[in-house]
C-alpha positions in Angstrom: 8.2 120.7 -14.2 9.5 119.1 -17.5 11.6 120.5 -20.4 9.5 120.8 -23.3 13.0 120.6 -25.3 13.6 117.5 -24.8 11.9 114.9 -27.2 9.4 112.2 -26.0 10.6 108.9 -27.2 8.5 106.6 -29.1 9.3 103.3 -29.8 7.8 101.6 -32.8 7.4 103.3 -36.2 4.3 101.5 -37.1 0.5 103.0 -37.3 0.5 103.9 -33.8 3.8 105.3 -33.8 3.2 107.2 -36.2 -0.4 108.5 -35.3 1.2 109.5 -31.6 4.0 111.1 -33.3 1.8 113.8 -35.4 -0.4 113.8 -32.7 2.2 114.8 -29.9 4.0 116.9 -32.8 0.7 119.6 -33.4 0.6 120.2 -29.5 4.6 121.6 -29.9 6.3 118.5 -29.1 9.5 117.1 -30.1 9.3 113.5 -30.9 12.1 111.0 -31.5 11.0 107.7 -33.0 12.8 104.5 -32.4 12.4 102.0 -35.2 13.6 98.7 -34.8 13.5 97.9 -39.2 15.9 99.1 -41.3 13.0 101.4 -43.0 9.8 102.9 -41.6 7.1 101.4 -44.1 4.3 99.1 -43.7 3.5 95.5 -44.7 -0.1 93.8 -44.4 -3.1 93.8 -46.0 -6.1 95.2 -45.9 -7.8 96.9 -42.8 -11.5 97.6 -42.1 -11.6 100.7 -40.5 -14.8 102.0 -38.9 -16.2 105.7 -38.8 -14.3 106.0 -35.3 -11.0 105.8 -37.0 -11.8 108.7 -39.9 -12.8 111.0 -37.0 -9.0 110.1 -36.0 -7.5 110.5 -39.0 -9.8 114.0 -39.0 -8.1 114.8 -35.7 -4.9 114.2 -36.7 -5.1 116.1 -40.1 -4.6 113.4 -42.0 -8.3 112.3 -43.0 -7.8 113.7 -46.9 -4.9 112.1 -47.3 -6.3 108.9 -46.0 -10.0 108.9 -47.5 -8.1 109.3 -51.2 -7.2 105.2 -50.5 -10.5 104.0 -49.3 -13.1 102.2 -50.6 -16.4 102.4 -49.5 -18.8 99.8 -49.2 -22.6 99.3 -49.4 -23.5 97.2 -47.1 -21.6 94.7 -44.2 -22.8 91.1 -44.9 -22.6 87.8 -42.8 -23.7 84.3 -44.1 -23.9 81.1 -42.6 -20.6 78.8 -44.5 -22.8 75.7 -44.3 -26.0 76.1 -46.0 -25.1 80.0 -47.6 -27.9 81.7 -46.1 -27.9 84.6 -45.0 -27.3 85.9 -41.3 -26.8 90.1 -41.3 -27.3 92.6 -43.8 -26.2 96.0 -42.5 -26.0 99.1 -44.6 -23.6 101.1 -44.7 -24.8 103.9 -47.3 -26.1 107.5 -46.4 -28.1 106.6 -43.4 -25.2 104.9 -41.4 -22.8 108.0 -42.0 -25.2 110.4 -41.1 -25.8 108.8 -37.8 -21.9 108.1 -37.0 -20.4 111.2 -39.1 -18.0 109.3 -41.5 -18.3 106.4 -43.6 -17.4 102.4 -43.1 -13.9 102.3 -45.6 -12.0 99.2 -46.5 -8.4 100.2 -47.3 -5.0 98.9 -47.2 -2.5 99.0 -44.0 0.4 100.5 -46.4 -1.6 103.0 -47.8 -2.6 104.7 -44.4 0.8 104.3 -42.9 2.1 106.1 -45.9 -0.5 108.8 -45.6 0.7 108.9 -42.0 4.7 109.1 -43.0 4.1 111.6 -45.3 2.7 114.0 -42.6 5.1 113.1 -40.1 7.8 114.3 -42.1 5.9 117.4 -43.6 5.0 118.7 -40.1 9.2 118.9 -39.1 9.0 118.3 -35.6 9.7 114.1 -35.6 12.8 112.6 -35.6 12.6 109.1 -37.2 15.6 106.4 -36.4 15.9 103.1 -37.9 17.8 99.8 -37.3 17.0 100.5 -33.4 15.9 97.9 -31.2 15.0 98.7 -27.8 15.7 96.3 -25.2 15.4 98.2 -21.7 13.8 101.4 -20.5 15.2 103.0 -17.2 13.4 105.9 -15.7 15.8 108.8 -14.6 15.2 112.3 -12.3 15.2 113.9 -16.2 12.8 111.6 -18.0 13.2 108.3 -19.3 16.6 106.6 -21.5 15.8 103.8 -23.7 18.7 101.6 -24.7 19.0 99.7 -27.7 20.4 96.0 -28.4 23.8 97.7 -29.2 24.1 99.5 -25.6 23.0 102.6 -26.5 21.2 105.7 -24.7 18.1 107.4 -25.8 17.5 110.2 -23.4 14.1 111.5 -23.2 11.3 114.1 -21.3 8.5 110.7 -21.6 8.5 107.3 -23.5 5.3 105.9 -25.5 5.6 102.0 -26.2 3.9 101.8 -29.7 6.0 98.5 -30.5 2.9 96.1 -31.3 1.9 93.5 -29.9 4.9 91.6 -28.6 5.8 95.0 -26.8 9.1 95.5 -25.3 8.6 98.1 -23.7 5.1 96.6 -22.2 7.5 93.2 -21.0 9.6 95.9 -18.6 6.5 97.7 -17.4 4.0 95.1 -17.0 5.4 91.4 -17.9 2.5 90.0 -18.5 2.2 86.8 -20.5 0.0 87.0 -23.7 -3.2 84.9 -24.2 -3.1 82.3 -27.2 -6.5 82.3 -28.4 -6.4 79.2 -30.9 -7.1 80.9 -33.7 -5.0 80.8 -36.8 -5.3 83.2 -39.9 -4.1 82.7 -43.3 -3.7 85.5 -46.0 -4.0 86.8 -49.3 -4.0 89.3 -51.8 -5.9 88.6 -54.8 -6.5 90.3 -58.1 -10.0 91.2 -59.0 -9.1 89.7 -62.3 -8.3 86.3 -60.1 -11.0 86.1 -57.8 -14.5 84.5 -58.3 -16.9 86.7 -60.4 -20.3 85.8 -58.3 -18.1 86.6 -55.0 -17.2 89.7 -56.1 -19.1 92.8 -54.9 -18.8 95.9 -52.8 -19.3 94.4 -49.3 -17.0 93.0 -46.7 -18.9 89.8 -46.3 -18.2 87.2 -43.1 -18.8 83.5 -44.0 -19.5 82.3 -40.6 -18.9 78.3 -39.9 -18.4 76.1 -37.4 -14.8 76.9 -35.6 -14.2 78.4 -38.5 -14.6 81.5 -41.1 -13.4 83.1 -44.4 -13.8 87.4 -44.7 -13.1 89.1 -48.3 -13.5 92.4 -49.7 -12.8 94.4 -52.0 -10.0 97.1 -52.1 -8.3 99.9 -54.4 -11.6 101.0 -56.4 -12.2 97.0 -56.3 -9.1 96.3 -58.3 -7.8 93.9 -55.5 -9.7 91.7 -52.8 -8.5 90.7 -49.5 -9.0 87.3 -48.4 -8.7 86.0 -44.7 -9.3 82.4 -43.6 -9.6 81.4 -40.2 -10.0 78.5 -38.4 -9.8 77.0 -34.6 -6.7 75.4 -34.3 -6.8 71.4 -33.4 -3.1 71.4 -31.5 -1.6 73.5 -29.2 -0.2 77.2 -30.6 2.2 79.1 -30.0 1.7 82.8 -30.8 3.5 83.8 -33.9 4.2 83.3 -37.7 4.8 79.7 -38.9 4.8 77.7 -42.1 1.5 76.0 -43.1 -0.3 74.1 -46.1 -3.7 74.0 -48.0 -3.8 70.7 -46.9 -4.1 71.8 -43.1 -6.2 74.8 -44.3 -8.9 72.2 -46.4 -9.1 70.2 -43.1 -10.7 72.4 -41.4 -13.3 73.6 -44.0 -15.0 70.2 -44.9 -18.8 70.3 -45.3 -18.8 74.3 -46.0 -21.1 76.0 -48.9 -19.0 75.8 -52.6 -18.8 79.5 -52.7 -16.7 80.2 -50.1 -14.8 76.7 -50.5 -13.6 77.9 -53.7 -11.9 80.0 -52.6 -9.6 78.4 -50.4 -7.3 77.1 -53.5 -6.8 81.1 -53.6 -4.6 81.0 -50.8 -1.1 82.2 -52.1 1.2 82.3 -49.1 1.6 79.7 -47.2 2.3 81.6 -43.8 0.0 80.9 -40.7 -0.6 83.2 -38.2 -1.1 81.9 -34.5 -3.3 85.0 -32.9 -3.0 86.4 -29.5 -3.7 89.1 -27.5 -3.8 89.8 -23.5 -6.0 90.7 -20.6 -7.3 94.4 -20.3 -5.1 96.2 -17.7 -6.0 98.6 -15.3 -3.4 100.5 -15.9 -0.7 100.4 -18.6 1.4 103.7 -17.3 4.4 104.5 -14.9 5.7 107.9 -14.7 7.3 109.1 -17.5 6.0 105.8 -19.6 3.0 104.8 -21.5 1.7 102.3 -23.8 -0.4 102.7 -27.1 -2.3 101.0 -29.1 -1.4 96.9 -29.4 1.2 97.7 -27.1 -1.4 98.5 -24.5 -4.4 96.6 -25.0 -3.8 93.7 -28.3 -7.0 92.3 -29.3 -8.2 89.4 -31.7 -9.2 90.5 -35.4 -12.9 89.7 -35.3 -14.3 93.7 -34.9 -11.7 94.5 -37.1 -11.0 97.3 -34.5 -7.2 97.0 -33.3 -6.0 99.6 -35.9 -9.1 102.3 -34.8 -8.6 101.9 -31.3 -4.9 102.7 -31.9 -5.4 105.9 -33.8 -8.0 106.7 -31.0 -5.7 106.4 -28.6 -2.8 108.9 -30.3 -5.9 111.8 -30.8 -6.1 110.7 -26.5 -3.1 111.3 -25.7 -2.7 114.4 -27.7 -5.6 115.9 -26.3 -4.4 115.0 -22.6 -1.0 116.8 -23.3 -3.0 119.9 -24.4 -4.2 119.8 -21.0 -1.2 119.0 -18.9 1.7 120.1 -20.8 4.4 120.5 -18.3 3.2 116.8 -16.4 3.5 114.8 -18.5 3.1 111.8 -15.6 -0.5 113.8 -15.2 -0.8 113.7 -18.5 -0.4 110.5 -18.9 -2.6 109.5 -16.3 -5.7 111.3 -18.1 -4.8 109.6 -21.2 -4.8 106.3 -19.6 -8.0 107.0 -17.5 -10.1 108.1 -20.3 -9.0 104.8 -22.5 -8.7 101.6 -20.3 -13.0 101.5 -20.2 -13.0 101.5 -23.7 -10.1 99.3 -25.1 -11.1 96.7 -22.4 -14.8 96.6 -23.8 -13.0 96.4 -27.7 -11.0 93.1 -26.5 -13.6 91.5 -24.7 -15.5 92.4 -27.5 -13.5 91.0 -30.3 -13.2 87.7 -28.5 -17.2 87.2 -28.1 -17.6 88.1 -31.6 -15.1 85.4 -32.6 -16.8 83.0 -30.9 -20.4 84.0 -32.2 -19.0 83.2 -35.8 -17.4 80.0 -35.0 -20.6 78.9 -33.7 -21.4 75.2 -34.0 -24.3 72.7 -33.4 -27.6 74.3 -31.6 -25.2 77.9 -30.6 -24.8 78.5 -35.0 -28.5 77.9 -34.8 -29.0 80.6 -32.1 -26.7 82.7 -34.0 -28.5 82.4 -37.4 -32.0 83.6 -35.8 -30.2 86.3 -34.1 -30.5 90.1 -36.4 -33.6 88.7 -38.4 -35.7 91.2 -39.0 -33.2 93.8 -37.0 -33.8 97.1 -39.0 -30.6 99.1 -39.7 -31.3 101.6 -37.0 -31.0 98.6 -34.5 -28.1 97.5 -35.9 -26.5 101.2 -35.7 -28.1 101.5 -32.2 -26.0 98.7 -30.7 -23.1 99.7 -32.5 -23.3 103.5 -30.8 -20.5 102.6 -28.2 -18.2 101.7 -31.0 -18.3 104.0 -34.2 -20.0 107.2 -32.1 -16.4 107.9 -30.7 -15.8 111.8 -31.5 -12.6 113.1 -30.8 -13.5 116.3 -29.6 -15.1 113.9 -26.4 -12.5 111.9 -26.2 -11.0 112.7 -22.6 -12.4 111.0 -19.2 -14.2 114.3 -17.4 
């Protein structure tokens, strides 16, 4: 049996630290949030979030708050880079939110992790500490103690890893090494004002080419459009943040349609972004210790699904608390039973779609003749196991 007086630790103040926190917070819990920034706030850009992640935000009381941010879109679009034809047209107007219960919304990552601060300090329960960086986690008879790169203690009932995806606290329970995928994304925020008038609409459109692919859309009631360019890497990467060039970026676009070429001169930072993630596990929890979100299962951009599976996973572990309060090992177990499935299928996922739109020579051709004449209720068929998540089914029976 467990004191329920004792706080549960979470390291990482980000979007999944946060979620878990108000999660963990509503079932009674006292939470104590380890923050290795001097502030808890959010940088990033934008974030496609499908109707799985509003029926988390629901869950977690936080879904007004959140939709007040959003922008919704019409329609998802793909086109081919090369020629400018067109690939998939899905809508995403009344039909599609009737079938999944919530809308596709386009927002930006500070704006939700705001809407998530806010709430975690209204509901009085959290604890948030800065300037901590945790560097080992020992499990004791009591619970767990995480100590920070200045030597000290962090005693605890339980411990959630929510530090992203170079998780610490995922190095002392698994130490597994991370995947390099190849891939590497440039950024940018761009005012509507700034950004190509015939490109401008209210779609998140893919431009699919060959090892490579630009994404924009619009966000903030269309005042601002996020722009991501990504292309297969020709040397060996490393996983992280480096320095980069348009002239490394125009390499690797020749022979692409002028309308999303133009928009390459659009780029304003010159940061470069090596992605990563890591092999599904089979289990990501120890006793009193659990992982969440990219700590537990990071996954490549290309369903745009690493921030809704995180946000799933808090509502998860909330739920499996309400139904082992005083184990919280048990409890933990449920959580991770009723999310590995899933998560796995969302990584595997995300790297087969990245492939399909960096398809080249006779596989783009295969590609292109893939969704013709695919009505929309195909195209929200084969999307069921993704946005048809519902919180209130969320636990493994």
């Amino acid at each position: 049996m467990i004191r329920r007086e004792a706080p549960i630790l979470i390291v990482g103040g980000g979007i999944g630290g946060l979620a878990a926190a108000l999660a963990l917070a509503h079932e009674g819990r006292h939470v104590k949030i380890l923050e290795q920034a001097s502030a808890i706030e959010e940088i990033g850009a934008g974030l496609q979030l499908g109707p799985n992640a509003l029926a988390a935000f629901d869950a977690l009381g936080v879904g007004e708050r959140v939709r007040s941010h959003m922008t919704y879109p019409d329609r998802l679009v793909m086109l081919d880079a090369v020629d400018g034809k067109p690939i998939a047209d899905v809508p995403v107007g009344t039909a599609f939110r009737r079938r999944f219960g919530n809308p596709y919304a386009l927002g930006h990552r500070a704006d939700m992790h705001m809407a998530l601060l806010e709430s975690v300090q209204a509901v009085g329960r959290v604890d948030l500490v800065t300037s901590m960086r945790i560097v080992e986690v020992e499990q004791t008879t009591r619970g767990v103690t995480a100590i920070d790169a200045d030597g000290g203690h962090h005693d605890g009932i339980a411990l959630i890893g929510c530090d992203g995806v170079k998780s610490a606290v995922r190095q002392r329970l698994i130490g597994d090494a991370p995947r390099v995928s190849g891939d590497v994304v440039y950024r940018a925020m761009i005012e509507a004002g700034d950004f190509p008038v015939e490109l401008q609409g209210n779609a998140p459109v893919v431009w699919a080419g060959p090892n490579c692919h630009l994404v924009h859309y619009p966000l903030r009631d269309q005042k601002q459009y996020n722009l991501v360019v990504t292309f297969h890497s020709e040397r060996q990467e490393a996983w992280g943040v480096t320095e980069g060039s348009q002239e490394e970026i125009l390499s690797h676009f020749v022979g692409i349609d002028r309308r999303p070429h133009q928009l390459l001169s659009l780029l304003n930072s010159g940061k470069r972004w090596a992605t990563a993630d890591r092999e599904p596990l089979d289990r990501w929890s120890s006793g009193h210790v659990t992982l969440l979100g990219d700590a537990a299962h990071p996954m490549l951009q290309y369903l745009g699904q690493g921030a809704c599976m995180t946000l799933e996973d808090a509502v998860t572990l909330g739920a499996a608390i309400r139904i082992h309060p005083d184990d919280l090992p048990q409890a933990f177990g449920l959580y991770e039973r009723s999310r590995i499935a899933r998560t796995a299928r969302a990584v595997l996922s995300a790297r087969e779609f990245g492939r399909l739109i960096h398809a080249k020579g006779m596989e783009r051709i295969v590609r292109n003749e893939l969704w013709k004449g695919r009505t929309p209720e195909r195209f929200y068929d084969a999307l069921e196991w993704l946005y048809g998540w519902r919180a209130d089914a969320c636990l493994a029976a």
